[in-house]
PDB file of N, CA, C and O in Angstrom, chain B, residues numbered from 101:
ATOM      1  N   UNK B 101     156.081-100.398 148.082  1.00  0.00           N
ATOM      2  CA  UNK B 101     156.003 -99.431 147.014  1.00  0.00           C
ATOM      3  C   UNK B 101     157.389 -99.168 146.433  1.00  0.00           C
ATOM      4  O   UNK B 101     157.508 -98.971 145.224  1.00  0.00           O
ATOM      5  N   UNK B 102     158.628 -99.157 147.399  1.00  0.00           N
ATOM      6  CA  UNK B 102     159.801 -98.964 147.284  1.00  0.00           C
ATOM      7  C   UNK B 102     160.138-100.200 145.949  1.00  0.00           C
ATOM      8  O   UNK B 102     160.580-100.063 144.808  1.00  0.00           O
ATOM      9  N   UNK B 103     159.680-101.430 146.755  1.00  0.00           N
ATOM     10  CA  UNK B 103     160.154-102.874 145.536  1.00  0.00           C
ATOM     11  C   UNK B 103     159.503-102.363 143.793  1.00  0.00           C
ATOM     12  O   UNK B 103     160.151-102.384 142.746  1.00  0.00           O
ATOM     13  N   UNK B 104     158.330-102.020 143.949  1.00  0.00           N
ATOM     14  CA  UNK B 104     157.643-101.705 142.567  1.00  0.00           C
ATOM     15  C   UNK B 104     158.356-100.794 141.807  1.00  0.00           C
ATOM     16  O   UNK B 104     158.512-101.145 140.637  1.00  0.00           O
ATOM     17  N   UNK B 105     158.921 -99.541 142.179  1.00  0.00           N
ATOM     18  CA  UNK B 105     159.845 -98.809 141.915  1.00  0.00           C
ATOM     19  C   UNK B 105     161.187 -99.134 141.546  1.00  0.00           C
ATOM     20  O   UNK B 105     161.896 -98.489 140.774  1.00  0.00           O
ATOM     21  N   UNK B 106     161.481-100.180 142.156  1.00  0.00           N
ATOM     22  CA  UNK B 106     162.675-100.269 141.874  1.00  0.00           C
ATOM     23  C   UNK B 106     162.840-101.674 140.672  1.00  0.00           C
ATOM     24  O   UNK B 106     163.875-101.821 140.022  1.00  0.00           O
ATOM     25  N   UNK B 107     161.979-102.349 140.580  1.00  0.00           N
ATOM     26  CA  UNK B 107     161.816-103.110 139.691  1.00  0.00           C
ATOM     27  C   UNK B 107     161.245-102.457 138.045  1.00  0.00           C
ATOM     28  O   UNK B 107     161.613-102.771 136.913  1.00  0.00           O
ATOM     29  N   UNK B 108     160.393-101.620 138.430  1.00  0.00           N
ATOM     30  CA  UNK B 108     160.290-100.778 136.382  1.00  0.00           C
ATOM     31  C   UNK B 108     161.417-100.189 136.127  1.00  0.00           C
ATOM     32  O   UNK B 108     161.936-100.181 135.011  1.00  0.00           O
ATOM     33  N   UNK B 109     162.117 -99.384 137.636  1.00  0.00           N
ATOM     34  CA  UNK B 109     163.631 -98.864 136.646  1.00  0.00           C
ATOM     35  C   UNK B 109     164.329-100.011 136.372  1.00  0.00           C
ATOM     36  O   UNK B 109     165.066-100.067 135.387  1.00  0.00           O
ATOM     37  N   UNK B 110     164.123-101.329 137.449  1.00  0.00           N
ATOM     38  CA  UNK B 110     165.126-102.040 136.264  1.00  0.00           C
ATOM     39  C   UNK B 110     164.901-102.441 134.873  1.00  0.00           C
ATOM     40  O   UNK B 110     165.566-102.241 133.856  1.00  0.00           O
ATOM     41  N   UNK B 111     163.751-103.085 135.091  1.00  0.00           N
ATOM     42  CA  UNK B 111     163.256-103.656 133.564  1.00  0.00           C
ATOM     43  C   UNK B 111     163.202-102.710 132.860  1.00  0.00           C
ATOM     44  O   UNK B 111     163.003-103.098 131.709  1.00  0.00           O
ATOM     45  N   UNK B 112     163.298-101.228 132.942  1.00  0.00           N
ATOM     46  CA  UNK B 112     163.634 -99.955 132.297  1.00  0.00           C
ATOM     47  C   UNK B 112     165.047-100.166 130.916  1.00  0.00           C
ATOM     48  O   UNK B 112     165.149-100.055 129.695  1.00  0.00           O
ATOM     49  N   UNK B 113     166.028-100.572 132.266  1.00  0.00           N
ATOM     50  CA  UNK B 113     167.734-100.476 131.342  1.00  0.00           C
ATOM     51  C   UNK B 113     167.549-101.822 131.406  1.00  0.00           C
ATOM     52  O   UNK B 113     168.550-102.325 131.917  1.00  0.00           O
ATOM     53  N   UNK B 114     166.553-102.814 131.062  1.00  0.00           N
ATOM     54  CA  UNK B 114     167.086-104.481 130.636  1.00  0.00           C
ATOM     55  C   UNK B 114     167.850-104.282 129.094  1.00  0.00           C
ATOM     56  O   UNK B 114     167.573-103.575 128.125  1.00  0.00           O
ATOM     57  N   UNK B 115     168.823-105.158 129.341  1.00  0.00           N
ATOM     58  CA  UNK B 115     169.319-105.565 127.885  1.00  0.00           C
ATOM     59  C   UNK B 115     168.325-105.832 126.862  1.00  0.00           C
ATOM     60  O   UNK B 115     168.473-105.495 125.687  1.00  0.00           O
ATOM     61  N   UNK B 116     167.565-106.290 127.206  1.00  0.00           N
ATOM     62  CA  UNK B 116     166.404-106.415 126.218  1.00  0.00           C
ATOM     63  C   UNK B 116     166.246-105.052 125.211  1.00  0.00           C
ATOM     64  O   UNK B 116     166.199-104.793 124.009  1.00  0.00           O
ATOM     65  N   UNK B 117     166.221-104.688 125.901  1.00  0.00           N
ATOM     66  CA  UNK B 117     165.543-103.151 125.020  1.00  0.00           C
ATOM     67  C   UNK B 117     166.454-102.747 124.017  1.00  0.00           C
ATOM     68  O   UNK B 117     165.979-102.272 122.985  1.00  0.00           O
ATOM     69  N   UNK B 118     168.110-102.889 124.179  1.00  0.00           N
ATOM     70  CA  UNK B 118     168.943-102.694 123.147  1.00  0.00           C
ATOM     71  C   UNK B 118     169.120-103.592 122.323  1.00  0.00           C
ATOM     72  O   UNK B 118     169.520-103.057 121.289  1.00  0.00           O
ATOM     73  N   UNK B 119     169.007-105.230 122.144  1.00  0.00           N
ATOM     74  CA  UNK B 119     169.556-105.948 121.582  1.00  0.00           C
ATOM     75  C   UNK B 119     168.055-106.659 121.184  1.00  0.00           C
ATOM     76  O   UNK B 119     167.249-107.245 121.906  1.00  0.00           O
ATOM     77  N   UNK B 120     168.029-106.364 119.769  1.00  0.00           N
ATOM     78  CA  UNK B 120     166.963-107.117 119.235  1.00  0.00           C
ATOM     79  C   UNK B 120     166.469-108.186 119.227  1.00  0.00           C
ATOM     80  O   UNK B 120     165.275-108.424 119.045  1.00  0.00           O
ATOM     81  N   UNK B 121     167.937-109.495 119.562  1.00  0.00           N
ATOM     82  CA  UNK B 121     167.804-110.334 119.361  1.00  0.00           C
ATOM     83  C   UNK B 121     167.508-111.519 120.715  1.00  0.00           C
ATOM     84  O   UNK B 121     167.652-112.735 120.845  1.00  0.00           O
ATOM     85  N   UNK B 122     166.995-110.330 121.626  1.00  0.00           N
ATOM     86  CA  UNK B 122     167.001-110.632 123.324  1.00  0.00           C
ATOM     87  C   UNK B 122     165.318-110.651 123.100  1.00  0.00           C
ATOM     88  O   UNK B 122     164.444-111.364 123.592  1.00  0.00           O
ATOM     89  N   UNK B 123     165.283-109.760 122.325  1.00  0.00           N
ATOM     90  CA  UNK B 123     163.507-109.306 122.407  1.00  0.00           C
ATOM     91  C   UNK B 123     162.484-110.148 122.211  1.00  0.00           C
ATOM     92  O   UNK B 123     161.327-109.728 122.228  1.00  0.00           O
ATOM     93  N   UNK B 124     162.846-111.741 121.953  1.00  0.00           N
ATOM     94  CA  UNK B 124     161.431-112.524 121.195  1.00  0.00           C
ATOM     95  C   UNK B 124     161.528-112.526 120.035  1.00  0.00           C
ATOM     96  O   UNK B 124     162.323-111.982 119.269  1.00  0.00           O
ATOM     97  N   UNK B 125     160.437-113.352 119.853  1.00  0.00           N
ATOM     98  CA  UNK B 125     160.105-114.065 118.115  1.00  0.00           C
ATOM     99  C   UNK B 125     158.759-112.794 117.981  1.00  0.00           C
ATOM    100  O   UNK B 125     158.730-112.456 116.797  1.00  0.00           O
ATOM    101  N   UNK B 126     157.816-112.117 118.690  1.00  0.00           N
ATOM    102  CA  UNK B 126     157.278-111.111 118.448  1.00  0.00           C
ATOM    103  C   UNK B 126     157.500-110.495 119.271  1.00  0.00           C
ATOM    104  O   UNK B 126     157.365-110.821 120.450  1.00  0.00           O
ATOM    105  N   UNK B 127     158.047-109.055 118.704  1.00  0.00           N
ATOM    106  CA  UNK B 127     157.973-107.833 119.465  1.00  0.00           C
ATOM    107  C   UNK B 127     157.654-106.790 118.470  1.00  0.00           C
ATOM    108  O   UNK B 127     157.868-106.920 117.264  1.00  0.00           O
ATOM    109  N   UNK B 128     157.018-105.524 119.149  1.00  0.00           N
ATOM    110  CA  UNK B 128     156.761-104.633 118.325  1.00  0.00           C
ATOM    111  C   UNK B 128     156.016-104.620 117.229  1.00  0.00           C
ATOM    112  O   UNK B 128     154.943-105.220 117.176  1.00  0.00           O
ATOM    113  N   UNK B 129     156.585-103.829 116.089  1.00  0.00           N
ATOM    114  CA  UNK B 129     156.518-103.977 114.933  1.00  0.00           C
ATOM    115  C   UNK B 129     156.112-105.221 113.957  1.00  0.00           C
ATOM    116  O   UNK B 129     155.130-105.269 113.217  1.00  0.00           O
ATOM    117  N   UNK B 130     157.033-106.129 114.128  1.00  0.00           N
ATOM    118  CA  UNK B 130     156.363-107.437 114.190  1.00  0.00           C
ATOM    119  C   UNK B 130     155.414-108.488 114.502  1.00  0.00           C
ATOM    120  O   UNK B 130     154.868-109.341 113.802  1.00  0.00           O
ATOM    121  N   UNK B 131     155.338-108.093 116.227  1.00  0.00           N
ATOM    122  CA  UNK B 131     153.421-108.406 116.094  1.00  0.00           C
ATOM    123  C   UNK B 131     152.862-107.924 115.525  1.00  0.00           C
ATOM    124  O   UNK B 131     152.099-108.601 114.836  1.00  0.00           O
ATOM    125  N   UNK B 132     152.826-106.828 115.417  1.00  0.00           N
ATOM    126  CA  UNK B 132     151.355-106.161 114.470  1.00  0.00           C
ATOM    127  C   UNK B 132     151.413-107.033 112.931  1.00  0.00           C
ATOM    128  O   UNK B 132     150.336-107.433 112.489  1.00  0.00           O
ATOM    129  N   UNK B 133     152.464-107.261 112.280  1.00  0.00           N
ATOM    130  CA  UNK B 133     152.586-107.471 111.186  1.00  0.00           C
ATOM    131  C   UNK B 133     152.097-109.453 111.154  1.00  0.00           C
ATOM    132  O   UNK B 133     151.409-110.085 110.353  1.00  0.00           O
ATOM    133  N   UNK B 134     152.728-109.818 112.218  1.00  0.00           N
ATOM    134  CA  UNK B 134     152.107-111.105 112.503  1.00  0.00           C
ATOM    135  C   UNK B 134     150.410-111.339 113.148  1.00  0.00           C
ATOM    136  O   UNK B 134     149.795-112.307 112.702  1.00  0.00           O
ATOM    137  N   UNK B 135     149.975-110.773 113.797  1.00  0.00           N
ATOM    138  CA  UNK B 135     148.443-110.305 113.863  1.00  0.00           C
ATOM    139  C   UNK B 135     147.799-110.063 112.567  1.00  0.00           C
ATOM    140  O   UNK B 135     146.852-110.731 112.155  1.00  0.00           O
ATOM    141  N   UNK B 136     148.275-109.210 112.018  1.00  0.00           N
ATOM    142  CA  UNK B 136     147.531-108.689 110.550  1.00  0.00           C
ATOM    143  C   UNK B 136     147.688-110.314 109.592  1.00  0.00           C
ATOM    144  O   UNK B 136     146.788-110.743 108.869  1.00  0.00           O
ATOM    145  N   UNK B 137     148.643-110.811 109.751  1.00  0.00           N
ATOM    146  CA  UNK B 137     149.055-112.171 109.003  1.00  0.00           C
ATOM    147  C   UNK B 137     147.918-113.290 109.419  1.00  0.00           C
ATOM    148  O   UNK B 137     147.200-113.823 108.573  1.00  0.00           O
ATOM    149  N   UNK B 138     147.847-113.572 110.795  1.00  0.00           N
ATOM    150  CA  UNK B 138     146.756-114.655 110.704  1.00  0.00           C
ATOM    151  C   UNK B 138     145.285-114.202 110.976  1.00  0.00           C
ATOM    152  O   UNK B 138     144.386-115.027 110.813  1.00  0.00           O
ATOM    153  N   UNK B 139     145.010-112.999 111.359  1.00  0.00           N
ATOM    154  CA  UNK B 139     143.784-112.039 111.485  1.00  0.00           C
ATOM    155  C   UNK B 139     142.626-113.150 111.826  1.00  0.00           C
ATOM    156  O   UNK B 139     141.835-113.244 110.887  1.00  0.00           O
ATOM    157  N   UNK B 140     142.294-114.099 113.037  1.00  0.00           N
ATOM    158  CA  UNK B 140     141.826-114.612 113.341  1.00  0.00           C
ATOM    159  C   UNK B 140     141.553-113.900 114.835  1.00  0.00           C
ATOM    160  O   UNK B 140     142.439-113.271 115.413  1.00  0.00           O
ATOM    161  N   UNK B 141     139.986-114.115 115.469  1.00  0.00           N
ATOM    162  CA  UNK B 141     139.758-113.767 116.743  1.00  0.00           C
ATOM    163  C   UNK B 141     140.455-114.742 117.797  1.00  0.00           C
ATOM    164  O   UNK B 141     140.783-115.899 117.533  1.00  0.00           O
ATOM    165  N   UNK B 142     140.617-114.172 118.907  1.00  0.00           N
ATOM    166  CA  UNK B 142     140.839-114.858 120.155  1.00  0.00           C
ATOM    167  C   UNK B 142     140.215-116.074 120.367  1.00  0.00           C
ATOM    168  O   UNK B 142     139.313-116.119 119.530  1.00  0.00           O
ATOM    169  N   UNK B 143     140.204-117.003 120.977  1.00  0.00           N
ATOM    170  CA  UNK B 143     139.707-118.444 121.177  1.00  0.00           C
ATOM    171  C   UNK B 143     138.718-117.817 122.472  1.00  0.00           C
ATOM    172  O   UNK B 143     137.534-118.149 122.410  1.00  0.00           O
ATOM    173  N   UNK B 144     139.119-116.966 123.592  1.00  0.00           N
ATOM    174  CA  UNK B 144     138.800-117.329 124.476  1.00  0.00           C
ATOM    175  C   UNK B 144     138.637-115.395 124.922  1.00  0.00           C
ATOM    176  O   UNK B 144     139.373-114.716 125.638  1.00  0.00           O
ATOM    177  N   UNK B 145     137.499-115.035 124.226  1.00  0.00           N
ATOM    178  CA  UNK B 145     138.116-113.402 124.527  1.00  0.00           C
ATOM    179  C   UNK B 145     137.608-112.997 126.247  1.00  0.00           C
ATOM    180  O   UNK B 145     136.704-113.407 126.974  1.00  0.00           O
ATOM    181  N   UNK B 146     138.648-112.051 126.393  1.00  0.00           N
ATOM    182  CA  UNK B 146     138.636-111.433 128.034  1.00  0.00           C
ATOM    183  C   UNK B 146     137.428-110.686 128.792  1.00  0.00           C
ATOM    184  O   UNK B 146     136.434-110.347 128.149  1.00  0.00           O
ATOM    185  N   UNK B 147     137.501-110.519 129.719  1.00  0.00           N
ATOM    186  CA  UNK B 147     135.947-109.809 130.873  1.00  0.00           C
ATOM    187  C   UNK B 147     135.724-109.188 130.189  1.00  0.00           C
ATOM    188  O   UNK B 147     134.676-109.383 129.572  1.00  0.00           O
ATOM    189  N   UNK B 148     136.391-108.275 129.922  1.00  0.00           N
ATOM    190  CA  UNK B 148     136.210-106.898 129.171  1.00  0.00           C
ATOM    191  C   UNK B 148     135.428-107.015 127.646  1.00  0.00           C
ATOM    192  O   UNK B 148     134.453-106.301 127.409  1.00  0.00           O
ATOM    193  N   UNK B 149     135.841-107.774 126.863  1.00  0.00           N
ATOM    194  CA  UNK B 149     135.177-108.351 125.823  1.00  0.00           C
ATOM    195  C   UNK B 149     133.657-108.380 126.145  1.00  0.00           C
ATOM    196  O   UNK B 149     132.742-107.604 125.872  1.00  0.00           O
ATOM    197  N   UNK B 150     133.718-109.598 126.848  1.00  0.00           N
ATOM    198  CA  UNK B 150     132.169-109.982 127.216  1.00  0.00           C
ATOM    199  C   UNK B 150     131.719-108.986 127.453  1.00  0.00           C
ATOM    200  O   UNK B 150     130.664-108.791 126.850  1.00  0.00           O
ATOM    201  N   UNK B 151     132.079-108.097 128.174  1.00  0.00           N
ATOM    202  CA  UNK B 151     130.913-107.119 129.215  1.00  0.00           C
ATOM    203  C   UNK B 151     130.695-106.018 127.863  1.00  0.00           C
ATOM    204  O   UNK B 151     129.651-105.369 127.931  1.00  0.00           O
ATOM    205  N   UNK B 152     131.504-105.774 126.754  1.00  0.00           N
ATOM    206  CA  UNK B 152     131.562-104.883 125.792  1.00  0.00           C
ATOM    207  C   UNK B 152     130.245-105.725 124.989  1.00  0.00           C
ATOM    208  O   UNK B 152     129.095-105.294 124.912  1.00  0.00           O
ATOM    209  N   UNK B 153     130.657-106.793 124.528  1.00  0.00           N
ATOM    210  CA  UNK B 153     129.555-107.581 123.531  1.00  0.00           C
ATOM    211  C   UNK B 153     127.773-107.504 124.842  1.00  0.00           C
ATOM    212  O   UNK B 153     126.676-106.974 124.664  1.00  0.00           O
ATOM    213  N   UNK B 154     128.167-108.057 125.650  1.00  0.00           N
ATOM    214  CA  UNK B 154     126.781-107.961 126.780  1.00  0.00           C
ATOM    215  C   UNK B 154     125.970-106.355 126.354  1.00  0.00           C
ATOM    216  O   UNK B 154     124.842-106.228 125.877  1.00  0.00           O
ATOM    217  N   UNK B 155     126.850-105.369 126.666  1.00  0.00           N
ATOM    218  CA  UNK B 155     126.301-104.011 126.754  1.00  0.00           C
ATOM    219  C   UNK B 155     125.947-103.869 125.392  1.00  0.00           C
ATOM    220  O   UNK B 155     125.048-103.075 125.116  1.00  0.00           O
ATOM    221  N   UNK B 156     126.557-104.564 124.419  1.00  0.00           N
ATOM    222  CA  UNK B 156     125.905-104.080 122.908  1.00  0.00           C
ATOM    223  C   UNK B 156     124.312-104.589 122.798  1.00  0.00           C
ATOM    224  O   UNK B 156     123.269-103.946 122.678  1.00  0.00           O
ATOM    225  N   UNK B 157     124.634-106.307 122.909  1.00  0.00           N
ATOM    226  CA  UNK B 157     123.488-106.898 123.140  1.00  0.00           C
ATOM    227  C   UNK B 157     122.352-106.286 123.744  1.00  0.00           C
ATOM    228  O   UNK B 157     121.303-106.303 123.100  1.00  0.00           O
ATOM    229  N   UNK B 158     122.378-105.619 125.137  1.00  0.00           N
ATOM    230  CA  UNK B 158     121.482-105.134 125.821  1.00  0.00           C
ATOM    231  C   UNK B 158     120.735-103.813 124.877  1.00  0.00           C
ATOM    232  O   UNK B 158     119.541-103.745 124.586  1.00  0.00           O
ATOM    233  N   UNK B 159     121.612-103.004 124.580  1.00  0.00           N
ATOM    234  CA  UNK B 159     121.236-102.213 123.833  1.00  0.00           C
ATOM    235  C   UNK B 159     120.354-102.254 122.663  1.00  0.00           C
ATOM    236  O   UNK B 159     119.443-101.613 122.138  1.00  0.00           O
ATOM    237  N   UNK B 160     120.986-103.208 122.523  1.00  0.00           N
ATOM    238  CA  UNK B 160     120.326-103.636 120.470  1.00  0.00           C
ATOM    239  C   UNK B 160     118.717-104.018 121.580  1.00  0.00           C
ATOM    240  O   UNK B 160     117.977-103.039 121.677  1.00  0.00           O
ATOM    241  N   UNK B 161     118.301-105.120 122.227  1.00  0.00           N
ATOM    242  CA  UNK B 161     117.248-105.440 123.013  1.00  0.00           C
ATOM    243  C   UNK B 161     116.477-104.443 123.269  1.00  0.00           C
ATOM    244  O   UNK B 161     115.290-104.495 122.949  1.00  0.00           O
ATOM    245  N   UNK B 162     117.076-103.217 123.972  1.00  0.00           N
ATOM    246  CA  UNK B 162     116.187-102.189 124.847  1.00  0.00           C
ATOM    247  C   UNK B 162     115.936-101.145 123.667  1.00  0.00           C
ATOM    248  O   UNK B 162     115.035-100.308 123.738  1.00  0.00           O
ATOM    249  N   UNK B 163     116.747-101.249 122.642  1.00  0.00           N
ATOM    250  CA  UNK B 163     115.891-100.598 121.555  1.00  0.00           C
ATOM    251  C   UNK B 163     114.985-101.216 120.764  1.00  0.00           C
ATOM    252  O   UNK B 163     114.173-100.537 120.136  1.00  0.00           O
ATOM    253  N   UNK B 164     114.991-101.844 120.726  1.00  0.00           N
ATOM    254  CA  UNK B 164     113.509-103.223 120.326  1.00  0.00           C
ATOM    255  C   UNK B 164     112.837-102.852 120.997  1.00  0.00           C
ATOM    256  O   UNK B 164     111.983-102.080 120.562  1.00  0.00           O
ATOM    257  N   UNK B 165     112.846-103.160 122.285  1.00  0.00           N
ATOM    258  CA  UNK B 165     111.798-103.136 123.053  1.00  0.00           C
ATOM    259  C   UNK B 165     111.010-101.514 123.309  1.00  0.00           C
ATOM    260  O   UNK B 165     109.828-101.279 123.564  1.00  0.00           O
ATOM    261  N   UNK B 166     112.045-100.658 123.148  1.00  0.00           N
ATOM    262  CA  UNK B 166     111.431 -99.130 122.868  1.00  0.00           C
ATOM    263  C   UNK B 166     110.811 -99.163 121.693  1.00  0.00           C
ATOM    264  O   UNK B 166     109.701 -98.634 121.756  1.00  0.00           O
ATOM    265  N   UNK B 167     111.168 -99.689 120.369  1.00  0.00           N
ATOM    266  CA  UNK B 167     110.273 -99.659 119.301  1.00  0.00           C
ATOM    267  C   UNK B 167     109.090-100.352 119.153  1.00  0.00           C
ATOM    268  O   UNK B 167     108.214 -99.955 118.384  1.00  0.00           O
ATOM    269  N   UNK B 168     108.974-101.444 119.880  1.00  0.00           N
ATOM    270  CA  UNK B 168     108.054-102.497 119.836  1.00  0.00           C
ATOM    271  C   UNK B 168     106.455-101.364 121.007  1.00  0.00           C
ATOM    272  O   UNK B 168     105.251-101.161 120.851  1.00  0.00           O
ATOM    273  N   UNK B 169     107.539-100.969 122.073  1.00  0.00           N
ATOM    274  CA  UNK B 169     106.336-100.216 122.835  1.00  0.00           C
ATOM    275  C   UNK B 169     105.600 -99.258 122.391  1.00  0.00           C
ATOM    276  O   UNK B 169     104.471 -98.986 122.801  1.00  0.00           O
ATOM    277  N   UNK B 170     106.422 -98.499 121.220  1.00  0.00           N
ATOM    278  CA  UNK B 170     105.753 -97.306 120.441  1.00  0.00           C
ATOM    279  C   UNK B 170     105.245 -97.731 119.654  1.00  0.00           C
ATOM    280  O   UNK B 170     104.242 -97.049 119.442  1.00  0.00           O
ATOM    281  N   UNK B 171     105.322 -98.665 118.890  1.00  0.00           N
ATOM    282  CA  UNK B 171     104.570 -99.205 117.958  1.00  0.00           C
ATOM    283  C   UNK B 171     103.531 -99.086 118.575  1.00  0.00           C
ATOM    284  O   UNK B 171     102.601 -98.316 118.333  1.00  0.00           O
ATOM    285  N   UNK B 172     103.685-100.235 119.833  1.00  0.00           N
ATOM    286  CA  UNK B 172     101.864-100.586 120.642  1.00  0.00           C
ATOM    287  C   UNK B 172     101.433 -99.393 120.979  1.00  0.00           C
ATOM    288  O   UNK B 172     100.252 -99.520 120.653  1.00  0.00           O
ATOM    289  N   UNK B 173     101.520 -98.373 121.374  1.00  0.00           N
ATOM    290  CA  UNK B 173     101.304 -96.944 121.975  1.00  0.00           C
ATOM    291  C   UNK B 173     100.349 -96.339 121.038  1.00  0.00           C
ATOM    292  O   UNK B 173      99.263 -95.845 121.339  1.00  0.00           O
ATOM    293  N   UNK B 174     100.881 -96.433 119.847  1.00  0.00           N
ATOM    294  CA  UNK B 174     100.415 -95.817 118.245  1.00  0.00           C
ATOM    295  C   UNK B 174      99.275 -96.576 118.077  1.00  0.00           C
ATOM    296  O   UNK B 174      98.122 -96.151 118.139  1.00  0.00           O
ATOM    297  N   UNK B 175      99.542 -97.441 117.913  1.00  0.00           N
ATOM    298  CA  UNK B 175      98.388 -98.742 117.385  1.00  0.00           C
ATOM    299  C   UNK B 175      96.959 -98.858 118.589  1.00  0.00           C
ATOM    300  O   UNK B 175      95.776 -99.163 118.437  1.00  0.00           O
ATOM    301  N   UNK B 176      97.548 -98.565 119.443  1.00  0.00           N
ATOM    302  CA  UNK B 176      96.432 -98.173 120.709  1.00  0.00           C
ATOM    303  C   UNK B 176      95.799 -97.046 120.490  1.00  0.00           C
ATOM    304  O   UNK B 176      94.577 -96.991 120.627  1.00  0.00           O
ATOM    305  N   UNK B 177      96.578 -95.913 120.096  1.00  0.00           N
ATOM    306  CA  UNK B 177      96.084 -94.912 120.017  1.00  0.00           C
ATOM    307  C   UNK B 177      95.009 -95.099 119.108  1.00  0.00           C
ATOM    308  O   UNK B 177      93.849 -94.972 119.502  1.00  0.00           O
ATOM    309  N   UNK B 178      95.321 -95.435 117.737  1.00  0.00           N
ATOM    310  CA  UNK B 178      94.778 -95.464 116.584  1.00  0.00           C
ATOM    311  C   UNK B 178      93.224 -95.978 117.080  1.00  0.00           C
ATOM    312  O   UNK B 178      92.274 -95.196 117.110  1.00  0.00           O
ATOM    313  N   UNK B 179      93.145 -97.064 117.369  1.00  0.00           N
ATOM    314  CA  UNK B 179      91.641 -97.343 117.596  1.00  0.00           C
ATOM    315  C   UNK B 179      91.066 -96.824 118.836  1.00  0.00           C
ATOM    316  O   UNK B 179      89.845 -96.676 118.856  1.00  0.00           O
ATOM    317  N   UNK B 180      91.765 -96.519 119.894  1.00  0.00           N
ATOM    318  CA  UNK B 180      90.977 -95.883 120.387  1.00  0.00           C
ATOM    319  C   UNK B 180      90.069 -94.064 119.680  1.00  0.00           C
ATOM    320  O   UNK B 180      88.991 -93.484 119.806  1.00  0.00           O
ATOM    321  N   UNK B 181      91.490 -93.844 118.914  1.00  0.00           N
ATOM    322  CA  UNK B 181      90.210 -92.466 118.026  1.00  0.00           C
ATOM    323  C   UNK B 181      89.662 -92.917 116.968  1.00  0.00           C
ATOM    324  O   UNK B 181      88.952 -92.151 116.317  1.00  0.00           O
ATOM    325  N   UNK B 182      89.840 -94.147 116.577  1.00  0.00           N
ATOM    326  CA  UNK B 182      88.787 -94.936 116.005  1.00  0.00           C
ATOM    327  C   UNK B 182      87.241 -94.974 116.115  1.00  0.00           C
ATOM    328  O   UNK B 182      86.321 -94.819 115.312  1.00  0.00           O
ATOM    329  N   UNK B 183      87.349 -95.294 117.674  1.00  0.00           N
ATOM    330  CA  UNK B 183      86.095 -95.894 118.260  1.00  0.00           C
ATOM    331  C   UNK B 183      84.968 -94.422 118.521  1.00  0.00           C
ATOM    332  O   UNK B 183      83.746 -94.294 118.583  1.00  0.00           O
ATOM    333  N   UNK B 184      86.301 -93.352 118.635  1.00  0.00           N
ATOM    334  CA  UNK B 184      84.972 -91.883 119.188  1.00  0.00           C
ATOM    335  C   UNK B 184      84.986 -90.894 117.775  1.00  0.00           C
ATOM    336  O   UNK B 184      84.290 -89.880 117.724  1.00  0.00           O
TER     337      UNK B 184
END
């Protein structure tokens, strides 16, 4: 726990952080502006993705399937007070 600690304060005071030109071809400000530039999705998006798109999917499904059952519910109903 001691090593973890003592490694964010360093990367804390890295030179990096003062000298712009230590920082990469994107940092900051500049990614965003390079993101917004080629505004294309991920090739290969993360767990988290999936399980976000999965849970939509499921949803969009189980509300179908709630509408589809009320429909039948109704439509059952209907002829059965049809019939008396």
């Amino acid at each position: 726990m001691l090593r973890a600690w003592i490694n964010l304060l360093a990367r804390r005071n890295s030179p990096r952080m003062f000298r712009p030109e230590l920082q990469g071809r994107l940092h900051g400000p500049q990614l965003a502006s390079f993101l917004a530039e080629i505004d294309r999705r991920p090739l290969r998006p993360g767990l988290r993705e999936l399980a976000l798109r999965g849970r939509k999917i499921g949803k969009v499904l189980g509300y179908g399937a709630l509408l589809a059952g009320t429909i039948w519910v109704v439509s059952e109903s209907v002829e059965a007070l049809a019939i008396f």
